[in-house]
C-alpha positions in Angstrom: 8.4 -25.0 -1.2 7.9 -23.5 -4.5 7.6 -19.8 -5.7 4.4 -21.5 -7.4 3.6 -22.6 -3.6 3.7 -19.0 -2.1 0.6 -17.8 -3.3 -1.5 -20.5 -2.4 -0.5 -21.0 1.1 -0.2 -17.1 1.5 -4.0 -17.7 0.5 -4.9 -20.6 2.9 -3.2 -17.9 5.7 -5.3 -15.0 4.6 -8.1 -15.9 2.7 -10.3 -12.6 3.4 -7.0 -9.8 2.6 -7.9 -6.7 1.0 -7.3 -2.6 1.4 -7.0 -1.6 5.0 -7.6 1.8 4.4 -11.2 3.5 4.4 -12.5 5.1 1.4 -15.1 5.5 -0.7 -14.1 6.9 -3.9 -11.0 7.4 -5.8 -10.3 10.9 -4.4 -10.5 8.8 -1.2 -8.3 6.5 -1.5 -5.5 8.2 -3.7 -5.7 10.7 -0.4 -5.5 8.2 2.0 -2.5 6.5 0.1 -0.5 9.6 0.0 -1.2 9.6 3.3 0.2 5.9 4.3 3.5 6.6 3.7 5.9 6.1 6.8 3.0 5.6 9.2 -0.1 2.8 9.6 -3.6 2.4 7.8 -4.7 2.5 11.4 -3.5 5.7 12.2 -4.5 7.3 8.5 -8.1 5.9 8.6 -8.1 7.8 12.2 -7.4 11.3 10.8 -8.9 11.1 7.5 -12.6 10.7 9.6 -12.1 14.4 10.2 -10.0 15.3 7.2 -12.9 13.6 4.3 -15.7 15.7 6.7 -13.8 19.1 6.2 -12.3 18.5 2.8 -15.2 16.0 1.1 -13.8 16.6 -2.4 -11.0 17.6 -5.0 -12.4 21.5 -5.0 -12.4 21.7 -1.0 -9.2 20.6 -0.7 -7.7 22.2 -3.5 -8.5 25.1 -1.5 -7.7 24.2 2.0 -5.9 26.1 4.6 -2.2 24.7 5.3 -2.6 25.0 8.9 -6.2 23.6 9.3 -4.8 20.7 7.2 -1.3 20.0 8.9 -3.5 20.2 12.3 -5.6 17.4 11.2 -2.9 15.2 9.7 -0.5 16.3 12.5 0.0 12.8 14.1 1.1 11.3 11.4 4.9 11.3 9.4 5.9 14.0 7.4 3.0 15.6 7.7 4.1 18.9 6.6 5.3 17.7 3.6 2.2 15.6 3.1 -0.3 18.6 3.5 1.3 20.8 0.7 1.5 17.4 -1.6 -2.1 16.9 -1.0 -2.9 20.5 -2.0 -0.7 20.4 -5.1 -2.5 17.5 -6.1 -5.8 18.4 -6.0 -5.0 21.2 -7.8 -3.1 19.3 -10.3 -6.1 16.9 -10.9 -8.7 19.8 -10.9 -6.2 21.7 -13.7 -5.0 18.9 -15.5 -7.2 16.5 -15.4 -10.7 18.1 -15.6 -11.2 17.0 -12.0 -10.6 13.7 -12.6 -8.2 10.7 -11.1 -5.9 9.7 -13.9 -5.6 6.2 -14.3 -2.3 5.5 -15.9 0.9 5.3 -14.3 2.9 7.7 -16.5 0.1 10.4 -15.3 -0.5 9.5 -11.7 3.3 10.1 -11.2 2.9 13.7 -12.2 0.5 14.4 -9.2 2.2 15.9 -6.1 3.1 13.2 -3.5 2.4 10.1 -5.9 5.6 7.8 -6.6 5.4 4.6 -8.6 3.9 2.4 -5.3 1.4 4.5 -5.3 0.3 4.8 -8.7 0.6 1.1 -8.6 -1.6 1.1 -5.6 -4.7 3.1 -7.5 -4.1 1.3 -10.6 -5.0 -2.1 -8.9 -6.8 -0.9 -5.8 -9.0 1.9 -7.3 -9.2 1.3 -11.4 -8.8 -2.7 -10.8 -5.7 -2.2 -13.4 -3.3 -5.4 -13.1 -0.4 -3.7 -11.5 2.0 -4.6 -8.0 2.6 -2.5 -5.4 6.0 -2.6 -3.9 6.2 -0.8 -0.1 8.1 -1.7 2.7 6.1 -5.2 3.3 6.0 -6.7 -0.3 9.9 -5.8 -0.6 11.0 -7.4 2.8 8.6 -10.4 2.0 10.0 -11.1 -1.7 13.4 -11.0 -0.5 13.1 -13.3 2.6 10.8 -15.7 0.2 13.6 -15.6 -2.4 10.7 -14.2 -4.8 13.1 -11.4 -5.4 16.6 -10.3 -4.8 16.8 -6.2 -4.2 16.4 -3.4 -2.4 15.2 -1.5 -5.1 11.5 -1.6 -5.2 11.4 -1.4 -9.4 13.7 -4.3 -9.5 11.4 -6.0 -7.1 8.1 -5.0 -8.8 10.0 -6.6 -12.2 10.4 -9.7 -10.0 7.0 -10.6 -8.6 5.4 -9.6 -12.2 7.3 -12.5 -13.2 6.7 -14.3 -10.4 3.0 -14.3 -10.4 0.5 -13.8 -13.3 -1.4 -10.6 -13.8 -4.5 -12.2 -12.5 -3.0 -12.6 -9.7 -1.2 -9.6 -9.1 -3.7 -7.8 -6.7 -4.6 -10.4 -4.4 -1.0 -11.4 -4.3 0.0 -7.5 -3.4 -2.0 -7.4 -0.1 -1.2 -11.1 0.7 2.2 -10.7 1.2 1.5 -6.6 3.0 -1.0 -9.0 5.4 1.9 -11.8 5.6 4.7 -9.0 6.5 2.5 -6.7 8.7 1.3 -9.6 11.1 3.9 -11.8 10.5 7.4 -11.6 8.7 7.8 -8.6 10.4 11.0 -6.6 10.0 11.7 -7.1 13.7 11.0 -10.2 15.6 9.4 -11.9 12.6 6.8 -14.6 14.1 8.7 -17.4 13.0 6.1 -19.4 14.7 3.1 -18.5 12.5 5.7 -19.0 9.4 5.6 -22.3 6.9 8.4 -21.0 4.4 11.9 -21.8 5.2 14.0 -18.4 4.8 17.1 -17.6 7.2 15.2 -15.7 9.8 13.3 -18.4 10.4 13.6 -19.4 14.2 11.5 -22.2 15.2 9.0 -24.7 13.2 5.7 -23.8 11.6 2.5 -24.4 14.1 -0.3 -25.0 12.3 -2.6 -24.9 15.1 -1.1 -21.8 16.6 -1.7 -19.6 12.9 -5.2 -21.4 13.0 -6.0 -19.7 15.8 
């Protein structure tokens, strides 16, 4: 199989893939983002029901209390680190920015708590800006598919932009996170489910078994 073949049967696997986190506006989502980081959508879209009600905007959390705020994100990783990033920031934006989410990746990067996958991630996700997100999926994934040959996530990001057209770019970002979260997973990959040939593949594709 072809790098030109990855997309399109990563697209016949997941044909509905898109942004597993909830949110509703770009203060939303660049919160929930920060968030994500060494934990799950799942768990993040389950604290941020409480932490969006309490701290609805920019302003409010700008001025939140630190231990209100590390009590609501408390189940998740790095959570101390993550409430005082998520205060900077909105602080940041509100001073900066006149309140508002920047949209290029040389002034994302500036905001507390933001590193190049997440800019990356707002950029395409939130502004619709052709750009590819490199986390823990997309990196495994590009490597095992021979898409890519690094551990370093730029080198990677460098890769798939030459890999796959800019229109693609988005769509091919959350095909491989849905394709390494449910499937190439870094432990105990489902070989089963797999159609690419890489060497942790264990037994033969199934078609009827990743139909169902």
């Amino acid at each position: 199989m072809t790098k030109n073949d990855v997309f399109s049967t990563l697209k016949t696997m997941f044909p509905h893939v898109g942004c597993e986190l909830n949110y509703q506006s770009h203060y939303e989502l660049l919160v929930s983002v920060i968030l994500s980081a060494q934990t799950t959508d799942k768990r993040v879209n389950m604290v941020t029901v409480e932490l969006f009600e309490i701290y609805p905007d920019l302003s409010s959390l700008s001025q939140a209390d630190p231990d209100v705020l590390k009590r609501i994100i408390g189940s998740l990783g790095l959570y101390q680190t993550k409430s005082k990033n998520l205060i900077q920031m909105a602080n940041q934006v509100i001073n900066q920015f006149e309140g508002k989410i920047p949209n290029t990746l040389e002034e994302l990067t500036t905001l507390a708590g933001v590193g190049r996958k997440t800019a990356n991630v707002m950029l395409s996700e939130g502004f619709h800006i052709p750009a590819m997100a490199v986390d823990t999926h997309v990196k495994r994934v590009s490597n095992r598919l021979g898409l890519a040959h690094s551990d370093n996530p730029d080198v990677v990001e460098e890769s798939l932009q030459k890999v796959f057209p800019r229109s693609q770019w988005h769509e091919a970002h959350h095909l491989m996170i849905h394709f390494g979260r449910y499937i190439c997973k870094a432990k105990k990959p489902d070989c089963f489910r797999c159609p690419f040939e890489c060497e942790f593949r264990e037994a033969p594709f199934e078609t009827e078994k990743m139909l169902h």
